[in-house]
FIRO-777892 format. One record per residue (C-alpha): residue number from 1; residue in one letter; chain; x, y, z. Coordinates in Angstrom, 2 decimals. Each point is the difference from the previous one (the first is absolute). Layout:
FIRO-777892
<r torlum="NUM" zagu="A" zalum="A" px="X" py="Y" pz="Z"/>
...
This chain:
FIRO-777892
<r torlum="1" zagu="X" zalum="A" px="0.00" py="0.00" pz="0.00"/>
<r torlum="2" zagu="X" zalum="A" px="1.29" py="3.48" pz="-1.25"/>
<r torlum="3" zagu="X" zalum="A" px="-0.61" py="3.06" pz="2.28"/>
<r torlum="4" zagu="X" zalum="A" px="0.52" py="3.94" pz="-1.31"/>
<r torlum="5" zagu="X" zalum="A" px="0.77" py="2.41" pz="2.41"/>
<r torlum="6" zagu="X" zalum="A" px="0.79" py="3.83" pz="-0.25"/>
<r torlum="7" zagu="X" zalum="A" px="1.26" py="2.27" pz="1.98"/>
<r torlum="8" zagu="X" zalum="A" px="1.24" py="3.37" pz="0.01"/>
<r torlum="9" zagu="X" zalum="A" px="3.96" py="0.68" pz="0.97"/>
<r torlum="10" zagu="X" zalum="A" px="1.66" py="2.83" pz="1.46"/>
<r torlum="11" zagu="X" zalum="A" px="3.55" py="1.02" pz="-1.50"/>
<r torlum="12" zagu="X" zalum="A" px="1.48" py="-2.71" pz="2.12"/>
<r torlum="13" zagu="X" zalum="A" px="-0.56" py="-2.56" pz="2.26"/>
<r torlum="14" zagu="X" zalum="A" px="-1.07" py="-3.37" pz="1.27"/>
<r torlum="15" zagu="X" zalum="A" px="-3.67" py="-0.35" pz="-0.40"/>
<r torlum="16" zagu="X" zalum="A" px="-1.18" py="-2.82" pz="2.01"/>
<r torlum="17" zagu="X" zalum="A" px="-2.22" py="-2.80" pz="-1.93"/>
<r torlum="18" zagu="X" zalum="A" px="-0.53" py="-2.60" pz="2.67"/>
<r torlum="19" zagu="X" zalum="A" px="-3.20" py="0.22" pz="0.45"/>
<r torlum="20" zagu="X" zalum="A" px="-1.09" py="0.04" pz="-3.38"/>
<r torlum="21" zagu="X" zalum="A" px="1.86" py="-2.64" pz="-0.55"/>
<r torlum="22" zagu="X" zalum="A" px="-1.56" py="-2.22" pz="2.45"/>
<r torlum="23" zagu="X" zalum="A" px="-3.09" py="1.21" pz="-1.17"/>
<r torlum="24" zagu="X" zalum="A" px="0.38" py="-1.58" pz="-3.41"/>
<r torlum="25" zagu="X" zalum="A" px="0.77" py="-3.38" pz="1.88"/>
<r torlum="26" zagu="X" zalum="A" px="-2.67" py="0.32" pz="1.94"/>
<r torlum="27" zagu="X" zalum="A" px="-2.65" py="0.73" pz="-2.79"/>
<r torlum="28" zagu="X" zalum="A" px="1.83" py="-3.12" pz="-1.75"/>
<r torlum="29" zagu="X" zalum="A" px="-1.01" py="-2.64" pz="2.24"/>
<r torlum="30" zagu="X" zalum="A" px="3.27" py="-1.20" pz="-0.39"/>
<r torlum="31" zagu="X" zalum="A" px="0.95" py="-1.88" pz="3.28"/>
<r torlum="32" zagu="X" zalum="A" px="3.26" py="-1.43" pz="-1.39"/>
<r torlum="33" zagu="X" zalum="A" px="2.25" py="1.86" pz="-2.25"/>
<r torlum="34" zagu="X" zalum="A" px="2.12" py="2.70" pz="-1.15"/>
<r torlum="35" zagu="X" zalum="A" px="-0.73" py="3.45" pz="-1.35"/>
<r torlum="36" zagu="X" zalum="A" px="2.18" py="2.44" pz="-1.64"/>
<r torlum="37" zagu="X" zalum="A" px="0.21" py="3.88" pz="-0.17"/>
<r torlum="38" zagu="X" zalum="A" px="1.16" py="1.45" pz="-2.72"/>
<r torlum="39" zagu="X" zalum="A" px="0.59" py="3.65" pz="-1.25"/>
<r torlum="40" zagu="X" zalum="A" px="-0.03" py="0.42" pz="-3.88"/>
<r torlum="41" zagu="X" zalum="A" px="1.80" py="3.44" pz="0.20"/>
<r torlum="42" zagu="X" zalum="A" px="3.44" py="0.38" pz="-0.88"/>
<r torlum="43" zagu="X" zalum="A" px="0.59" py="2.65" pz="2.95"/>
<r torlum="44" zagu="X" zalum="A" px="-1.63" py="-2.02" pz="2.64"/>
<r torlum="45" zagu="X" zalum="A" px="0.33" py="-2.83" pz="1.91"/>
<r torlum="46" zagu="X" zalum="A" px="-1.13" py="-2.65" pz="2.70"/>
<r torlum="47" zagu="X" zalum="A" px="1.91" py="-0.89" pz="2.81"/>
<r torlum="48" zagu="X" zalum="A" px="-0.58" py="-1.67" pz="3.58"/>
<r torlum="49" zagu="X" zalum="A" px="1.84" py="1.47" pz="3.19"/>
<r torlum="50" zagu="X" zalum="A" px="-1.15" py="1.15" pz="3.19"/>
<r torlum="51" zagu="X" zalum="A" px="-2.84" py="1.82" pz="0.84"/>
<r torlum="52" zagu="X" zalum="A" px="-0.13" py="0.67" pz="3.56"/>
<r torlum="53" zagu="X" zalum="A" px="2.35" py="2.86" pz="-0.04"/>
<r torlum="54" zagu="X" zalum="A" px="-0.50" py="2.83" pz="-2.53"/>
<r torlum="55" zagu="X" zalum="A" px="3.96" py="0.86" pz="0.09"/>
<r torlum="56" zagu="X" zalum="A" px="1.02" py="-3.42" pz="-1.36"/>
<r torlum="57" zagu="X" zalum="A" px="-2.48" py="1.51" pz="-3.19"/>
<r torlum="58" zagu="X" zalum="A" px="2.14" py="3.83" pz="0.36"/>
<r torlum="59" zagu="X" zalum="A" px="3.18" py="-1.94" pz="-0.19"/>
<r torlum="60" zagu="X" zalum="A" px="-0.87" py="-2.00" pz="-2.50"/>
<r torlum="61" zagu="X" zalum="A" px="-0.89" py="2.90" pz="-2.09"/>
<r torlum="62" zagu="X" zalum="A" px="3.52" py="1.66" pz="0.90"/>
<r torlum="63" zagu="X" zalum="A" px="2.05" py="-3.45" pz="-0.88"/>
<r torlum="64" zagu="X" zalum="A" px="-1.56" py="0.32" pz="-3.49"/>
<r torlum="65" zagu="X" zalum="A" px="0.41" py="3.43" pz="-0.01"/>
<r torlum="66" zagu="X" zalum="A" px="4.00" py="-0.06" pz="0.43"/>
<r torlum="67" zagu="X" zalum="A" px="0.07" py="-3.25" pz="-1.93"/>
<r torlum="68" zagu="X" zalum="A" px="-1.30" py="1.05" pz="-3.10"/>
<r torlum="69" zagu="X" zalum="A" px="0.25" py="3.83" pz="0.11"/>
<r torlum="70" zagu="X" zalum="A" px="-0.87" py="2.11" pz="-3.08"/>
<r torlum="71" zagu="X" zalum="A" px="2.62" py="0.76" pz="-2.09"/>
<r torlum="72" zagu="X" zalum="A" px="1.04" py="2.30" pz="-3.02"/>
<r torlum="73" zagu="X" zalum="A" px="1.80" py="-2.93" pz="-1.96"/>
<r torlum="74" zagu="X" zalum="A" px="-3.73" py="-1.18" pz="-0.19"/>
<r torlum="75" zagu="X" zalum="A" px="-1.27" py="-0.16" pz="-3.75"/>
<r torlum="76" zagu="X" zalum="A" px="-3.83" py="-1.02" pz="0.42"/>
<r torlum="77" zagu="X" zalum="A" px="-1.75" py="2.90" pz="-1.43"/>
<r torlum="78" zagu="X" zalum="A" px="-3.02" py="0.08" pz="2.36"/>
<r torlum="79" zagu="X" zalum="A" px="2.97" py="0.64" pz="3.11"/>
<r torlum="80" zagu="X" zalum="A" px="-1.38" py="-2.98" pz="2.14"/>
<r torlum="81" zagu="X" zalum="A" px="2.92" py="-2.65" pz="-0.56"/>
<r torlum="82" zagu="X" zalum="A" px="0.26" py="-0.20" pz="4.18"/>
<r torlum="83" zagu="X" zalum="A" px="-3.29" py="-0.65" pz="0.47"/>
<r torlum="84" zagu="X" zalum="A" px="0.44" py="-3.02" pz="-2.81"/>
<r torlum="85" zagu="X" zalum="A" px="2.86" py="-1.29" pz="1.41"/>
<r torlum="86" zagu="X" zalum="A" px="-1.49" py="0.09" pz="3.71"/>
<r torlum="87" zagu="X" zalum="A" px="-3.05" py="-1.74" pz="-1.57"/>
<r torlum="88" zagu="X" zalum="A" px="2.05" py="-2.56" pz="-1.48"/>
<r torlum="89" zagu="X" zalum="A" px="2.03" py="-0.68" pz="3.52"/>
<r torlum="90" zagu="X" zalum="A" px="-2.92" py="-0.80" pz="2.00"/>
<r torlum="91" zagu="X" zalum="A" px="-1.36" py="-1.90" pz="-3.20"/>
<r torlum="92" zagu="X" zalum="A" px="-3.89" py="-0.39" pz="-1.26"/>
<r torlum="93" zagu="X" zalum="A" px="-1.93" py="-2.49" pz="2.11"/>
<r torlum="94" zagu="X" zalum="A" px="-0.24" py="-2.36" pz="3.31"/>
<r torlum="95" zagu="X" zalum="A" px="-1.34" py="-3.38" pz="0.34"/>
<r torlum="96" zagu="X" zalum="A" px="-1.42" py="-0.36" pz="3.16"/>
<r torlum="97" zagu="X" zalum="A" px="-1.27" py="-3.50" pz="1.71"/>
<r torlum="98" zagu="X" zalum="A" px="-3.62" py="-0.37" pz="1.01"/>
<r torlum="99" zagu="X" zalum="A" px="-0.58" py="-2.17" pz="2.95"/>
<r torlum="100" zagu="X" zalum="A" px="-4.00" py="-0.51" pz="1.47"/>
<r torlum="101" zagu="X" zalum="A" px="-0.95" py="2.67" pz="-2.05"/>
<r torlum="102" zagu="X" zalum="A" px="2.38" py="2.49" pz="1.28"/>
<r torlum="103" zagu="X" zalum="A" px="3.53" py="1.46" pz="-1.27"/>
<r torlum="104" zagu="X" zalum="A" px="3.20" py="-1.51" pz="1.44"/>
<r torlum="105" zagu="X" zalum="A" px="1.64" py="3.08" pz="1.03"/>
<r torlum="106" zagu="X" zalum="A" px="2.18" py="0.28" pz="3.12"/>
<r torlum="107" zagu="X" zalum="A" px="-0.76" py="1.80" pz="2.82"/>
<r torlum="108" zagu="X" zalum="A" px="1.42" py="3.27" pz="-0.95"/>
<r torlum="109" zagu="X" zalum="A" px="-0.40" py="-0.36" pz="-3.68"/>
<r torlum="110" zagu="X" zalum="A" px="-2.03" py="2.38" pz="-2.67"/>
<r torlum="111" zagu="X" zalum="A" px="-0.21" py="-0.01" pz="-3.95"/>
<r torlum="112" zagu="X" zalum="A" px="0.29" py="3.62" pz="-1.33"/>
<r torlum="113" zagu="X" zalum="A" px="-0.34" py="1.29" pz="-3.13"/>
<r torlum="114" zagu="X" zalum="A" px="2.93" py="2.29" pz="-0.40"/>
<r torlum="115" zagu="X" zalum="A" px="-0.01" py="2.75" pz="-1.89"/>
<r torlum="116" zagu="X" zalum="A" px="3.00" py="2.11" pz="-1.19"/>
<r torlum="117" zagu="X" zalum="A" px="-1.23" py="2.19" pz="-3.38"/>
<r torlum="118" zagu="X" zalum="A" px="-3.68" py="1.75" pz="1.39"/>
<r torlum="119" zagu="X" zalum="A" px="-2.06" py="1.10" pz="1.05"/>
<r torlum="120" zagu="X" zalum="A" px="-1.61" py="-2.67" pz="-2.39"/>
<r torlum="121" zagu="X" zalum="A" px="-3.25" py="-1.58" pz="-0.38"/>
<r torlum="122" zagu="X" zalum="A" px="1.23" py="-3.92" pz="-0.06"/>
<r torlum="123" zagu="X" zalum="A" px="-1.36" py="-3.48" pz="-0.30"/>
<r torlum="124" zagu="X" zalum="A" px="1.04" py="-2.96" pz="1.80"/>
<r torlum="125" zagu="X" zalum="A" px="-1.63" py="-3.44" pz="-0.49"/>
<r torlum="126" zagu="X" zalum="A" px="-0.28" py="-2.85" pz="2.29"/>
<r torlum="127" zagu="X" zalum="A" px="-0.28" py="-3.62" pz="-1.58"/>
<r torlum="128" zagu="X" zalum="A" px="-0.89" py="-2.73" pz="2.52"/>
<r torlum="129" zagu="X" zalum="A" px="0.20" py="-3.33" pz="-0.68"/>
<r torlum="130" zagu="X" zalum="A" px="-0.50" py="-3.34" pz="1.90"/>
<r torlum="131" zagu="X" zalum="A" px="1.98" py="-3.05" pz="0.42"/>
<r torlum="132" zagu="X" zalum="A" px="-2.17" py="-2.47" pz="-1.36"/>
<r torlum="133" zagu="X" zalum="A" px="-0.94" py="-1.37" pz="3.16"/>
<r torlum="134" zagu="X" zalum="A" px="-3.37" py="2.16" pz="0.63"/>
<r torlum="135" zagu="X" zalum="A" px="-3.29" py="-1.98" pz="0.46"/>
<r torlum="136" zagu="X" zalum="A" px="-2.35" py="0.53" pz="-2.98"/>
């Protein structure tokens, strides 16, 4: 099952997605499973890290920040190489196991939609799919 989700972004950040994504496995049925998150923008990403404190999200944003900088040797017309190249270190999508129905996340995990090009308006999608061993 394929789920469409929008959202708008702010210039950047870490939007958090967990709860639509457990929505979509919820609405699914699915007891058994996996589902993966995935951003089809080429200055976005998906992740999973911590989302009990808000600073691990600030210095996560200042890690990518000094990591992939902009710079004037850039050659990209549209001048957002660094948000392509952040997009492209914490990658496109996130499988995710689904145990009873529910997201096998640790305690202190989150899945975020990260943004580094807005603000945007942006699609993710959420495909959810079982192991085979549901009861029909």
């Amino acid at each position: 099952m394929l789920y469409t989700y929008r959202l708008k972004t702010p210039a950047e950040d870490f939007c958090p997605i967990t709860a639509q994504v457990q929505g979509a496995v919820a609405e699914s049925g699915i007891q058994e499973g996996a589902c993966m998150v995935y951003c089809p923008h080429t200055t976005a990403g998906i992740t999973i890290n911590e989302n009990a404190d808000p600073d691990v999200v600030t210095d996560l944003l200042l890690a990518y920040r000094k990591a992939f900088p902009d710079r004037p040797e850039f050659r990209h017309i549209e001048g957002n190489s660094a948000a392509h190249a952040k997009a492209t270190a914490v990658g496109s999508s996130v499988w995710i196991p689904i145990k009873n129905g529910r997201l096998v996340l640790g305690t202190w995990q989150g899945i975020y939609f990260c943004e580094f090009d807005g603000p945007r308006s942006r699609t993710f999608y959420v495909s959810v799919v079982s192991n085979g061993r549901e009861i029909e």
